[in-house]
RODO-306352 format. One record per residue (C-alpha): residue in one letter; residue number from 1; x, y, z. Coordinates in nm, 4 decimals. Layout:
node type:A; seq:NUM; east:X; north:Y; up:Z $
...
This chain:
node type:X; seq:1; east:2.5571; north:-0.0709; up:-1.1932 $
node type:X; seq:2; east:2.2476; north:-0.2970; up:-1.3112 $
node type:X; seq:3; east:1.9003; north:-0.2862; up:-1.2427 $
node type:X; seq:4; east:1.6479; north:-0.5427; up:-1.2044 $
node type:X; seq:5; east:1.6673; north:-0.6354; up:-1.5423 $
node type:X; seq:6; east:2.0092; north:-0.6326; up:-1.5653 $
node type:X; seq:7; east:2.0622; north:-0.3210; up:-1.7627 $
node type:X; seq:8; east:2.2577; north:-0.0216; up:-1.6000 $
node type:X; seq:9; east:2.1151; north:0.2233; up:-1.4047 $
node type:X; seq:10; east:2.0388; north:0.5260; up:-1.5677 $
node type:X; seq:11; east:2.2111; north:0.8860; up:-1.4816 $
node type:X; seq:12; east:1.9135; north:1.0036; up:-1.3360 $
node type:X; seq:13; east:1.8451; north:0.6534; up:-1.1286 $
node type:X; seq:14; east:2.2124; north:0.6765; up:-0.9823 $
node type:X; seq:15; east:2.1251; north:1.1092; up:-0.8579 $
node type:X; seq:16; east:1.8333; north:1.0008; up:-0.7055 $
node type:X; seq:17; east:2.0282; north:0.6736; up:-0.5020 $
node type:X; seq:18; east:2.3036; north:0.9502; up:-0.4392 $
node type:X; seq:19; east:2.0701; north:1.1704; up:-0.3075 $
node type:X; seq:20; east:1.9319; north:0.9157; up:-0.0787 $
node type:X; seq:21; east:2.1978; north:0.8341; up:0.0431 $
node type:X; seq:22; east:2.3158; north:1.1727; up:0.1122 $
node type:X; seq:23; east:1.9311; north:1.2735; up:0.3188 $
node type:X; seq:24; east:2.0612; north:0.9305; up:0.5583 $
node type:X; seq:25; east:2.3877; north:1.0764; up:0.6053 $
node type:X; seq:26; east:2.2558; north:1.4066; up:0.6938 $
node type:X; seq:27; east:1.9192; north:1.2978; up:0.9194 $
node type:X; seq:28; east:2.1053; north:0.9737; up:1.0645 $
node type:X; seq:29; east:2.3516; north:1.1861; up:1.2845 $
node type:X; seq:30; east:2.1017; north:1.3737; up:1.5040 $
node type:X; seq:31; east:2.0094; north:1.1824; up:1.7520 $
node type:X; seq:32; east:1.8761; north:1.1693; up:2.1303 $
node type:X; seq:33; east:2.0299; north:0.9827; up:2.3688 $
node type:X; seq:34; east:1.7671; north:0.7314; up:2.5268 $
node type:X; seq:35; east:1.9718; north:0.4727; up:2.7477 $
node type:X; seq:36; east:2.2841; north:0.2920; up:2.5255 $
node type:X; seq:37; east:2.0512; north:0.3431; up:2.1749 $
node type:X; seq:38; east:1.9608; north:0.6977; up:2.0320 $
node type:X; seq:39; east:1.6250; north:0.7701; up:1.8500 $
node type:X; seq:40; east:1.7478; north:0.9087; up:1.5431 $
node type:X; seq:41; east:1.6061; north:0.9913; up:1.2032 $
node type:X; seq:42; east:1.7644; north:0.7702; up:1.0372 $
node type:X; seq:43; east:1.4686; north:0.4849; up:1.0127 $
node type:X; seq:44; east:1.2950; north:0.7805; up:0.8525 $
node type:X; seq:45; east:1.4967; north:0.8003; up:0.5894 $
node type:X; seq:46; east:1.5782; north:0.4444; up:0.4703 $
node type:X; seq:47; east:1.1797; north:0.4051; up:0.5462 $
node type:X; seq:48; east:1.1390; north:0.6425; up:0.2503 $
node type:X; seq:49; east:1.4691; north:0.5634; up:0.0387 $
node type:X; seq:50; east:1.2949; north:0.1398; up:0.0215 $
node type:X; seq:51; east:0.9834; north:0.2898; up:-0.0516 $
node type:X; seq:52; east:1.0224; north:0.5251; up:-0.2918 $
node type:X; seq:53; east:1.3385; north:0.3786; up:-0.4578 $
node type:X; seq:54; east:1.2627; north:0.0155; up:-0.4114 $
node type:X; seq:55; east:1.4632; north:-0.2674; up:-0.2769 $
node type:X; seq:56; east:1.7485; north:-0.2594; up:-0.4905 $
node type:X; seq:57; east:1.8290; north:0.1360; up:-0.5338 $
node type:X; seq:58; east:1.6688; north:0.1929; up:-0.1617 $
node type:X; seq:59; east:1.9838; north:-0.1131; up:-0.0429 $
node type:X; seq:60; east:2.2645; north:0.0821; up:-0.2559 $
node type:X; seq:61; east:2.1692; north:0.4438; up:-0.1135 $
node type:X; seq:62; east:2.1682; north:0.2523; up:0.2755 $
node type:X; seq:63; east:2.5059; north:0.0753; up:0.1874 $
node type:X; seq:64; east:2.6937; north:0.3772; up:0.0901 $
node type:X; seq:65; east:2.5824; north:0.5399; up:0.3864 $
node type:X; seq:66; east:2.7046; north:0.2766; up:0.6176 $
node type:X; seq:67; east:3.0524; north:0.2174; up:0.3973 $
node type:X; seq:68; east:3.1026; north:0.6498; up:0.4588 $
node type:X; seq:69; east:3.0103; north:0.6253; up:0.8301 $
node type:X; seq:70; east:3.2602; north:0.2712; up:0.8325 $
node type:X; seq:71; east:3.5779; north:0.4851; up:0.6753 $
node type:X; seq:72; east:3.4937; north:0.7536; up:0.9514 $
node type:X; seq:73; east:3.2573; north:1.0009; up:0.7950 $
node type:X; seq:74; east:3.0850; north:1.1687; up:1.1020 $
node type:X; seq:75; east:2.7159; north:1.0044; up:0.9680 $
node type:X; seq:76; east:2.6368; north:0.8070; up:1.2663 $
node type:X; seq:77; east:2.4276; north:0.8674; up:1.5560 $
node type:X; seq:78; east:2.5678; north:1.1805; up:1.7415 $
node type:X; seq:79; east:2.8271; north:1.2628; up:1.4193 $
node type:X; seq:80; east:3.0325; north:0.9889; up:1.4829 $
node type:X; seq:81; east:3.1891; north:0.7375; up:1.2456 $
node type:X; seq:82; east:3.4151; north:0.4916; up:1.1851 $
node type:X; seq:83; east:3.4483; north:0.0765; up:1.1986 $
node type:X; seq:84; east:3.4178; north:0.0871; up:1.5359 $
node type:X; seq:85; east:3.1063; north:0.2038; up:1.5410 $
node type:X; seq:86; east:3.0024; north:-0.1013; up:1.4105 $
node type:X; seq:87; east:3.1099; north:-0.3309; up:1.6286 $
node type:X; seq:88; east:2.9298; north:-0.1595; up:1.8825 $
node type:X; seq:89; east:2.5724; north:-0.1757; up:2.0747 $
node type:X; seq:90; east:2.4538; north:0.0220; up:1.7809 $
node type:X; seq:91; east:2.5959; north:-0.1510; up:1.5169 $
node type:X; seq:92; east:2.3513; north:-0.4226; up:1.4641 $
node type:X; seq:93; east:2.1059; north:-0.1751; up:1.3854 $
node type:X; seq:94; east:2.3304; north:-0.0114; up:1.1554 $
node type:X; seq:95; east:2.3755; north:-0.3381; up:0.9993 $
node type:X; seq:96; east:2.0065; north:-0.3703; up:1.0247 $
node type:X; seq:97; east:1.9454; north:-0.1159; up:0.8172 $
node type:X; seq:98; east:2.0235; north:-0.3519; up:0.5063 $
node type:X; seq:99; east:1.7474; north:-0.6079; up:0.5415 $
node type:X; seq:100; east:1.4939; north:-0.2737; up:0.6349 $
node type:X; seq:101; east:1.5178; north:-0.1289; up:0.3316 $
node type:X; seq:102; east:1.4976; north:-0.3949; up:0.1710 $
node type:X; seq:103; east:1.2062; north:-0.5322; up:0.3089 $
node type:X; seq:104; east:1.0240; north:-0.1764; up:0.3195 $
node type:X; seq:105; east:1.1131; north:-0.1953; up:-0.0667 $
node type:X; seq:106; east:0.9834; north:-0.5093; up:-0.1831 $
node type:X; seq:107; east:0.6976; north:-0.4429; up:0.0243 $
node type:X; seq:108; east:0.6211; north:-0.1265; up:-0.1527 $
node type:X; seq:109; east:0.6549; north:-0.2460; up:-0.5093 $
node type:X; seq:110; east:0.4525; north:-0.5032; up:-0.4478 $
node type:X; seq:111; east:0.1109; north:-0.5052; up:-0.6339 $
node type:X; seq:112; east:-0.1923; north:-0.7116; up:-0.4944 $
node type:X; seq:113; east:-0.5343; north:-0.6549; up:-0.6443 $
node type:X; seq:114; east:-0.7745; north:-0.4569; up:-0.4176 $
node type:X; seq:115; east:-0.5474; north:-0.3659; up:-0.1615 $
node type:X; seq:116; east:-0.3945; north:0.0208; up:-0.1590 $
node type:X; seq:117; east:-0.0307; north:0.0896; up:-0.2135 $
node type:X; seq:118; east:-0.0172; north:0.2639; up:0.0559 $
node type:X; seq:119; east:-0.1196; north:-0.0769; up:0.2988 $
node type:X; seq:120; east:0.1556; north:-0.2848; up:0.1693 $
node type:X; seq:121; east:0.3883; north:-0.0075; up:0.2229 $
node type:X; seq:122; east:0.2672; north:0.0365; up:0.6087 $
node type:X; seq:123; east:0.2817; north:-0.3501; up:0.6159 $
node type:X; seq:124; east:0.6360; north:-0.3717; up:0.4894 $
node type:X; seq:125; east:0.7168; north:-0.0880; up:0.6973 $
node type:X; seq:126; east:0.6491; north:-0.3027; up:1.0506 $
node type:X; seq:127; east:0.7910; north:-0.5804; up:0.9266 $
node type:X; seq:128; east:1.0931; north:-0.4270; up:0.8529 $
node type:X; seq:129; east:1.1059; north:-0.2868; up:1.1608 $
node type:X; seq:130; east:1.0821; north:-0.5992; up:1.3788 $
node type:X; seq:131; east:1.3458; north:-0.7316; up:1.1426 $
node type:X; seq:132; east:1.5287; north:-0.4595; up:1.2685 $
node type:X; seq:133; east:1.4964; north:-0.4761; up:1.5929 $
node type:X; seq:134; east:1.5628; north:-0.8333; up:1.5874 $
node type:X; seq:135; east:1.9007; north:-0.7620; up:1.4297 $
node type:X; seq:136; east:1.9631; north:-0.4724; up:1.6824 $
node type:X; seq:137; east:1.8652; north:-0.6144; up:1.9701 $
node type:X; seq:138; east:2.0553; north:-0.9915; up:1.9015 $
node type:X; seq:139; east:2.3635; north:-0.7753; up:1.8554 $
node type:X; seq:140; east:2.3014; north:-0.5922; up:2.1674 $
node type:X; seq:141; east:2.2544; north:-0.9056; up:2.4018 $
node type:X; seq:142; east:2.5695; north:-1.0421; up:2.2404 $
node type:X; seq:143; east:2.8009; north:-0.7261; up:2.3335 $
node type:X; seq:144; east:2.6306; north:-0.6615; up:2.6876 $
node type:X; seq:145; east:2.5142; north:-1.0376; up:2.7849 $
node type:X; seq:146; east:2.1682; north:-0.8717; up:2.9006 $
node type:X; seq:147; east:1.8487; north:-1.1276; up:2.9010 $
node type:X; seq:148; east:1.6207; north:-1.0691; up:2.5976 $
node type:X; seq:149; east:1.3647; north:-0.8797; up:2.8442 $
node type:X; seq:150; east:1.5920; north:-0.6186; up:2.9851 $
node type:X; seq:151; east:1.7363; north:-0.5876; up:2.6483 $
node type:X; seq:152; east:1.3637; north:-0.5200; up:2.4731 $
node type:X; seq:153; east:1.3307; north:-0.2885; up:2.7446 $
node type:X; seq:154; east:1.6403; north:-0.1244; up:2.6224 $
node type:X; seq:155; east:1.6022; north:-0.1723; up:2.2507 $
node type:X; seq:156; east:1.2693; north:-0.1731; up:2.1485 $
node type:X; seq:157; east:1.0402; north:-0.0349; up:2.3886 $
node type:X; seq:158; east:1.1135; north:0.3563; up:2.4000 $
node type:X; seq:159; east:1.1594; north:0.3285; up:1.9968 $
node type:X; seq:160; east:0.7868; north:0.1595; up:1.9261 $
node type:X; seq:161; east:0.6076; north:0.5254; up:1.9676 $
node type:X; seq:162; east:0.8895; north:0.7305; up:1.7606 $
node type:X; seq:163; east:0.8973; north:0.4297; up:1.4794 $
node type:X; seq:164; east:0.4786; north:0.4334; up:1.4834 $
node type:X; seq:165; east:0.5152; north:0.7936; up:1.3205 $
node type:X; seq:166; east:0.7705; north:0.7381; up:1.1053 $
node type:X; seq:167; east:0.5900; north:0.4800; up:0.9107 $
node type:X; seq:168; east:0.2613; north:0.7059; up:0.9318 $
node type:X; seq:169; east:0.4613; north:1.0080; up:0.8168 $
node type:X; seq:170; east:0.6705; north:0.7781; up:0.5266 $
node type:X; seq:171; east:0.3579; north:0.5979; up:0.4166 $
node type:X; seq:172; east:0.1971; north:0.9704; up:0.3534 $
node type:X; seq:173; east:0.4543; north:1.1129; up:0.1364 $
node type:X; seq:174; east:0.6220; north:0.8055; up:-0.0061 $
node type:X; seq:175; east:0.3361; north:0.6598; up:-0.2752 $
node type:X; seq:176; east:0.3017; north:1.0441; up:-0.4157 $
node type:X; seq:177; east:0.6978; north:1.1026; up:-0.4154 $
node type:X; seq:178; east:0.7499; north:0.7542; up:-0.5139 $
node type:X; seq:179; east:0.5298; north:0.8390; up:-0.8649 $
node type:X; seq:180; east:0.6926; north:1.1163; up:-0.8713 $
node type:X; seq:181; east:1.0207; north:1.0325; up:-0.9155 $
node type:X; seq:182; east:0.9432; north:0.6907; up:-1.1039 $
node type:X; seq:183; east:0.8230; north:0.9721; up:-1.3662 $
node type:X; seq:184; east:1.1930; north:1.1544; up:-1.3790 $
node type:X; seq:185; east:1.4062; north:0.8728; up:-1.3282 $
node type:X; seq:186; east:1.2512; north:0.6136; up:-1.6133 $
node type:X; seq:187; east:1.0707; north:0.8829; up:-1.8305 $
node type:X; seq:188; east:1.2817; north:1.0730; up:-2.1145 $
node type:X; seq:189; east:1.2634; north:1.3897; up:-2.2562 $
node type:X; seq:190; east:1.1233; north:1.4450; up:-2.6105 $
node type:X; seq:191; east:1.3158; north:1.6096; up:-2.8435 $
């Protein structure tokens, strides 16, 4: 696996996308049935594997998490898995999920002169989000042949308050654990 610059991952680059991927697969499955979509934790937790990871790491933790929920791993909303779940009124979300962290990612490595790390992270976070939505919700219409407003209704509405703290709770922790682990993963030990 390759970086950015095209040179492998490290060891310690590869734990930490495992690991990410493994804190999706274990928050994504709870979940609260509100109408056909559940709030679940899993925006949380590709929120903070784009922003802490980045783009590219952050979209390989998200990817193995949706290929294990696709071969039937129960790591979908309400432990459920499989390809099915895909194809249905949830899966454009889960689909979704791709161009989130991605987004959230570039967003967060982003530098811009004067404005906080922790802005363009908030920024990338909502944008991300409609992005998602957009995805979920075109999916949605296209399974249930709803009109866009009952479907925003469905799709979007009850999630805005839940996805509001996410983002605040992600943009707290994620510039500090982001340093963090930029620290461990690309800094050796001195012999």
């Amino acid at each position: 696996m390759t970086d950015e610059k095209g040179k492998l991952f490290s060891t310690r680059s590869m734990v930490f996308m495992a690991l990410f991927a493994a804190l999706i697969c274990f928050a994504a499955p709870f979940s609260i049935q509100v109408g056909p979509i559940p709030i679940t934790l899993a925006t949380f937790a590709i929120y903070l594997a784009g922003t802490v990871l980045g783009a590219k790491r952050g979209m390989i933790a998200v990817i193995v998490y949706i290929l294990l929920g696709a071969v039937g791993l129960p790591v979908f909303s309400g432990f459920t898995g499989g390809f099915a779940k895909l194809l249905g009124p949830t899966g454009g979300y889960i689909i979704g999920y791709v161009p989130l962290v991605i987004i959230a990612g570039l967003f967060a490595e982003m530098k811009v002169n004067k404005i906080p790390r922790a802005v363009t992270t908030v920024i990338g976070m909502i944008a991300a989000t409609a992005v998602l939505y957009a995805f979920g919700t075109a999916w949605f219409m296209i399974l249930t042949g709803k009109d866009l407003l009952s479907s925003l209704n469905l799709c979007v509405l009850p999630f805005l308050p839940g996805d509001s703290i996410k983002i605040a709770c992600t943009a707290a922790v994620s510039v500090p654990l982001k340093n963090k682990l930029n620290h461990i993963m690309f800094n050796t030990v001195k012999k």
